[in-house]
Structures are given as C-alpha cells and as structure tokens.
N, C-alpha and C positions, 0 to 999 in steps of 0.2 A: 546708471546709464547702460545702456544694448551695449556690449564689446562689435555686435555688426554694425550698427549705423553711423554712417558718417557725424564728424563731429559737427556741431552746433553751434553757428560762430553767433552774436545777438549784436547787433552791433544801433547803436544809442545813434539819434540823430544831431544830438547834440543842440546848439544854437541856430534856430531855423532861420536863424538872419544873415548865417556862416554861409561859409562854404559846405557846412556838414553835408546836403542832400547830392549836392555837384560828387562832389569824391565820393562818396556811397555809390550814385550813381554810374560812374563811371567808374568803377572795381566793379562791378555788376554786368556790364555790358556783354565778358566773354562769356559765354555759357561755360569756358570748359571750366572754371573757378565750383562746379554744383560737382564734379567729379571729384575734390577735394575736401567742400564742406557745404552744409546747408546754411544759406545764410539765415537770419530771422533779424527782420531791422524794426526795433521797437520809435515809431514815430507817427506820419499819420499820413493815410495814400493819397489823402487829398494833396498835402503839401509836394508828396514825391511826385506827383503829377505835375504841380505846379511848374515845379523846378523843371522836370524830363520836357515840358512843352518850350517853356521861355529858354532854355537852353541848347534845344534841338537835340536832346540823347534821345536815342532810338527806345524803342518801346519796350519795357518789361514787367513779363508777366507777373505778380503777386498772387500768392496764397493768403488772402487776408484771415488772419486768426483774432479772434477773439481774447483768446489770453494764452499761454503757452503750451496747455493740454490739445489745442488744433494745428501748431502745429505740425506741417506736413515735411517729410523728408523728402528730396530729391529734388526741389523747387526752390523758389526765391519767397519767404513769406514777409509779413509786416504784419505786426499788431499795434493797433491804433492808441495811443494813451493819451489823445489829448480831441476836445472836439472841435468839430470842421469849421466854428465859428471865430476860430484862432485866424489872428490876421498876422499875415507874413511881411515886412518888411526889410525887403536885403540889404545890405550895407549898415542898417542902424542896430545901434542897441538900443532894446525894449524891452519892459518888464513882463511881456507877454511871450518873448523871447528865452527868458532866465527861467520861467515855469515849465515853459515846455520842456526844456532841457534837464531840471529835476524830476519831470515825469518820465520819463524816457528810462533815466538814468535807475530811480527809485523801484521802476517797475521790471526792465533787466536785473536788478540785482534779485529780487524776489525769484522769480524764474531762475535765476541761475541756480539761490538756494534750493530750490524744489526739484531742481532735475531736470526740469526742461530744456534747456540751453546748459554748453559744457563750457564757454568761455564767455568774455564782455570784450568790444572794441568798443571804444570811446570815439565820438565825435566831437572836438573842440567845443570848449564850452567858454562863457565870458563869467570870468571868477565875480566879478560885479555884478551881473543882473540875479544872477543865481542865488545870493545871500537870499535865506527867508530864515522862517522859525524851523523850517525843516533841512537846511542848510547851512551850516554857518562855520564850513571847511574853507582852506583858503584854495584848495584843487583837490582834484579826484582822487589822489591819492590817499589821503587824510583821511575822505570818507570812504574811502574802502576797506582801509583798516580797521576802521569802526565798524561798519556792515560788515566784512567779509574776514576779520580776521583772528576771531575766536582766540585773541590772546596774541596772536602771532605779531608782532611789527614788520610794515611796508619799509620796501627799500626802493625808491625810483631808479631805475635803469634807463639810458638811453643808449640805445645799440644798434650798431649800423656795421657797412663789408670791413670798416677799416678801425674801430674802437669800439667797449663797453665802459661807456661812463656811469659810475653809481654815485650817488647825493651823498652826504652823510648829515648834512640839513637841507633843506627842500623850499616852502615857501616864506621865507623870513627875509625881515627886514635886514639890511648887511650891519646894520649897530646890534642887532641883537644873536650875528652869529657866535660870535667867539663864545657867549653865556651858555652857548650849548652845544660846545664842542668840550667833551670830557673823554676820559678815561676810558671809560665804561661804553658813553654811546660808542666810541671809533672802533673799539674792538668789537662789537655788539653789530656796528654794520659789516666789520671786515669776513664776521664769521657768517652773515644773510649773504652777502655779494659772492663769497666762497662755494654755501651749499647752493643759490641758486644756479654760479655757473657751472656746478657737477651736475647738479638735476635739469637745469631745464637748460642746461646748452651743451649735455654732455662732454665735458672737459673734465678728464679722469684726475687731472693734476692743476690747476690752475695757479697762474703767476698774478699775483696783484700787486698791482702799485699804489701806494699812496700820497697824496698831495699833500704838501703842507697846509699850512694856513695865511700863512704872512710871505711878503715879497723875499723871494731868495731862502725860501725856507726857514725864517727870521736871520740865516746869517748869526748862528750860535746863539743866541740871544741879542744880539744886535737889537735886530727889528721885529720883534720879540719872541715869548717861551714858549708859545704853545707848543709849538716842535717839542723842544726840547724836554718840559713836563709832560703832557698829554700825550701827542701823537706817536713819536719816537716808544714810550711804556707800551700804549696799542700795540703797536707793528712785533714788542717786543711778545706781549701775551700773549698773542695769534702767531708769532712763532710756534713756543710752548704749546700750543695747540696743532703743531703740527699741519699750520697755515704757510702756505710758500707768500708773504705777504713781505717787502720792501718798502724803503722809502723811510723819510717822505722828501717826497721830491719838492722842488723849487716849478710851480706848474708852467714857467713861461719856458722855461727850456727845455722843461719836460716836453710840453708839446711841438716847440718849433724846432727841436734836432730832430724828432721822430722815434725819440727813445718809446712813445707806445705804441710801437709797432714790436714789442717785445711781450708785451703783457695780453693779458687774457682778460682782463677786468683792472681797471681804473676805481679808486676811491677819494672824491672831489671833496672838500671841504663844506662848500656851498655854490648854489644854483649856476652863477654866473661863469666860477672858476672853469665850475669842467662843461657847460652846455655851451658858452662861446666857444669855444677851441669844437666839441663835437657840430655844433651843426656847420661852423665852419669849413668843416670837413668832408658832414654829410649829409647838409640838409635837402630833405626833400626824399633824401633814402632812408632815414634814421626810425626807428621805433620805438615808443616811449613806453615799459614793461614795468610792471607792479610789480616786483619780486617779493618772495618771502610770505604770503598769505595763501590759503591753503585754493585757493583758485585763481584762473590766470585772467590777467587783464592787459590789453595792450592797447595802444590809442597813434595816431600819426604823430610825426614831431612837430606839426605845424599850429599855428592858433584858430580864431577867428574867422580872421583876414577878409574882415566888412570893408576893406577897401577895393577890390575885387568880387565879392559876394554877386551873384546871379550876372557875373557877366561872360561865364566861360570861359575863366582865365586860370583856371583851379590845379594843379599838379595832382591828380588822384597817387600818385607811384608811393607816397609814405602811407597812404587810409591804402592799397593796396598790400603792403611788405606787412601793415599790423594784423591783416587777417590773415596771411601767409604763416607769420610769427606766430600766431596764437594758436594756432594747428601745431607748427613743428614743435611748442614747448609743453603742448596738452599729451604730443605721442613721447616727448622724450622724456616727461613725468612717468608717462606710464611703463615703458621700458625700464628708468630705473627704480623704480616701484616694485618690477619683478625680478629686476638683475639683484636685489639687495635685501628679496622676500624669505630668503632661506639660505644665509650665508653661512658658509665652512667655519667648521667648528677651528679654533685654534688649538692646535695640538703642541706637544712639547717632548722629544727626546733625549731622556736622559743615558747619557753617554756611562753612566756608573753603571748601567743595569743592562742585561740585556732584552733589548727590543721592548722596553715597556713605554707605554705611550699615556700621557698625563692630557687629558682634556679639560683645558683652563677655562672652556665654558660650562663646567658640572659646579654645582653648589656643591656637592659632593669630595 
C-alpha cells in the first residue's frame, strides 16, 4: 500500500433488505469524511439509488469500478458484485438478500487480500439467509478468521466512549458455553484482547478485567467451579505473563457499581454476559472490531433492523464511528509497527567490573 494515499475504507452493503444502504448512505453525505479516507462500497449502484431516491438522501456522486484495480482515490467509489436483476425488498428476509450479502462480503475480502482496500466495514448481515455451501459461519467473525487469519484467532471486541468488551465465546448456543470455556482458551483471549489494546488502541499498559462465568462468580464453588478451576489459573498465567489482567469478577456488579470504568478492556465469558451491559450503555455509539487477525475489520453494533428498513428511521452514528474506528486502528497498527521496529538493545552493568556493558541481545 502508497504510505501517501489515504486509507481505503471498503465497506460491504450487507443485507439489501437492512438498513445497510440507509447508514452507508448517510455516513456519506458529509463530503469532509473523503479528507480522512476513501470510501469503496462493495454492493450495487442500482440498489444505492434505490435507497438515496425512496429515502430522499441527497445525491452522491460514485466512481463506479469494475473491480478494485479502478479504484479511484479522492472520491466515493462502488463496485458492483451483484446484477441489476436483483430484487430488493425492505423489511423482509430473502434468500436473494443472504446472496447478496455473501457477494459483497466474499469480494471485499479478496481486494483487501490484493491490496486494494486497506480495511472491511461490515454492513449487518441476517446469520439465516446467508447460510450456503459457501457459508456456513454463524457471523462475520468466524469467517474472517478463516479468510483473513493465516493462523491467527479472532477475538470480537465491542467498543464504545465508556467500555471495551471482548467475547471469550462468540456465537454459541448458552448450553454449549461452559464446554468451551478452558484453561487455555481464557488465557489465549486475555493475551489477543492485551496485544490488541497496545496495538490498535494504543494503551502502553492495559488493565483487564475478567468476568466469571456463573452467577456471583460461582460463590467459591457454590454455584459453580469454573471460576475457581479455569478462570481464576487464566488470570493467574497472564499474570506470569506479565499481563495486568484481574478478576474474575461477579459481572452483575461488575457492571451496575461502574467498577469498568476502571479497566481498559473487559473479558466476557459469552455473547450475552458482556454485549447486554455494553449496548446498554452505548448502543448506537458502539463498534463491533475483529481483533487479533492480521487486518482490521469493523462493522456497526447494530443488526438488521427490517423492522425499520427503507423507512428513514435508521441511526447512521454506529456505521459512522466503524469507519472512523477503522482508520484510527489501521494508523495506530502502523505507528506501533514502527515504534517497536528497531527496539534497544537490553543492556546489563556489572557493578564487579569496571564500565563493562553485557548485551543480553548478542548470541554471542
């Protein structure tokens, strides 16, 4: 990628039956957003039409590209991946709805591999209609790890002005959390949610908290051990790691005293535990962030929402903050990329000798 051009935000139109075009649409509006990135919205100008008329957004101009090689810097582009014979219905879901939305998706990620695009914003997508042969993640996330993560494991972040909550299980049934809540995975996400918040949120020190699993922390075993076999051994190895990691907390009083307004990052057990309390807090401002895979993706905190769909009732401010987010975490990759490219040597002075200096990074 040019170190001059602005970055390349691509951002997925998601379910054409969503709100996706409405909030695209309308994070578009300000021109001065082209002074911070180029956007490239992979979907199809017909539909963006559709939408910008029955809605009354005012008119914007497209660079229509062909595939990611046209496009153009300094403009608003669209590449089409789906054709004009696609029928839109707002409010429902359709299986003509679920395709488009893996085109979009499928063809962003390819471009982003190639270089064309330097981030992904996601547009809500319906986990249902999207199932095919070429799909069979239960959210974005899943399949980005697989496309995008060359070994690496995804960690869901949802981050907003007043909390970072991380997953430590993501789309699962609540009967089948605890079978994958171990040892290994909890320490394994506390040390992804650690390096993401140094690298991509700049936090030279970060405090983490941990959630338990069971009501009141299970209450010593009470109400059960997870805590006490699993989570509590976690918290203790990412010590030893030289992880500021705490806990684990009891989450109902975790959240309603306001004790995380002490932490840097949050680590939830599953979906519900820590995303009630977060959007409670900040829905509508929140951004939903891939952490941990070697490119950045970020998506609104919101779904759907075909009960609303093409009526102009849409909050664009969270599909606004994810392509804000996804700039600020593409430059603070890159700054600490080079704060960390050529680090001092550790040296060692032995007080027996005079002024001899032992450099503990020599093989030597």
């Amino acid at each position: 990628m040019s170190e001059t051009r602005k970055i390349r935000v691509g951002i997925t139109h998601g379910d054409i039956n969503g709100i996706g075009y409405e909030v695209i649409l309308k994070s578009l509006e300000d021109n001065r957003i082209l002074e911070l990135c180029t956007p490239v919205v992979y979907g199809s100008a017909k539909i963006a039409g559709f939408y910008r008329k029955a809605l009354e957004i005012p008119a914007i101009t497209f660079n229509t590209a062909v595939d990611g090689a046209e496009i153009k810097d300094g403009t608003y582009n669209i590449v089409n991946v789906i054709g004009e014979d696609v029928k839109v219905e707002p409010g429902n879901e359709t299986k003509a709805g679920g395709e488009a939305a893996l085109a979009a998706l499928e063809r962003a990620v390819d471009d982003l591999k190639a270089g064309h695009i330097d981030v992904i914003v996601t547009s809500p997508i319906n986990k249902h209609n999207i199932q095919s042969e070429e799909f069979t993640f239960p959210g974005h996330t899943e399949y980005l790890e697989q496309r995008l993560g060359n070994g690496s494991k995804a960690l869901m972040i949802l981050a907003g002005d007043k909390l970072r909550v991380a997953l430590a299980t993501t789309h699962l049934p609540v009967s089948e959390v605890a079978s994958h809540i171990t040892r290994e995975s909890v320490l394994e996400k506390i040390e992804i949610l650690n390096d993401s918040l140094k690298r991509d949120y700049a936090i030279v020190r970060p405090r983490i908290a941990v959630l338990g699993l069971n009501p009141h922390a299970g209450d010593e075993g009470v109400l059960g051990k997870e805590e006490q076999e699993v989570i509590s051994p976690a918290i203790a190895d990412a010590r030893e790691k030289k992880i500021m990691a705490f806990g684990p907390y009891a989450a109902d009083g975790f959240f309603g005293s306001g004790s995380f307004a002490k932490f840097d990052g949050i680590l939830a057990m599953f979906h519900d535990q820590g995303l009630v309390a977060f959007k409670a807090l900040e829905m509508g401002g929140g951004v939903n962030f891939t952490a941990g895979l070697p490119f950045v993706r970020t998506s609104p905190d919101h779904g759907t929402a075909y009960d609303i769909a093409g009526k102009g009732e849409a909050d664009a401010g969270s599909m606004r903050r994810a392509i804000y987010a996804a700039c600020d975490i593409v430059r603070n990759r890159r700054r600490y990329a080079e704060m960390t490219r050529n680090p001092l040597k550790k040296q060692y002075f032995d007080k027996s000798k005079d002024n001899v200096v032992l450099d503990l990074t020599s093989d030597n």
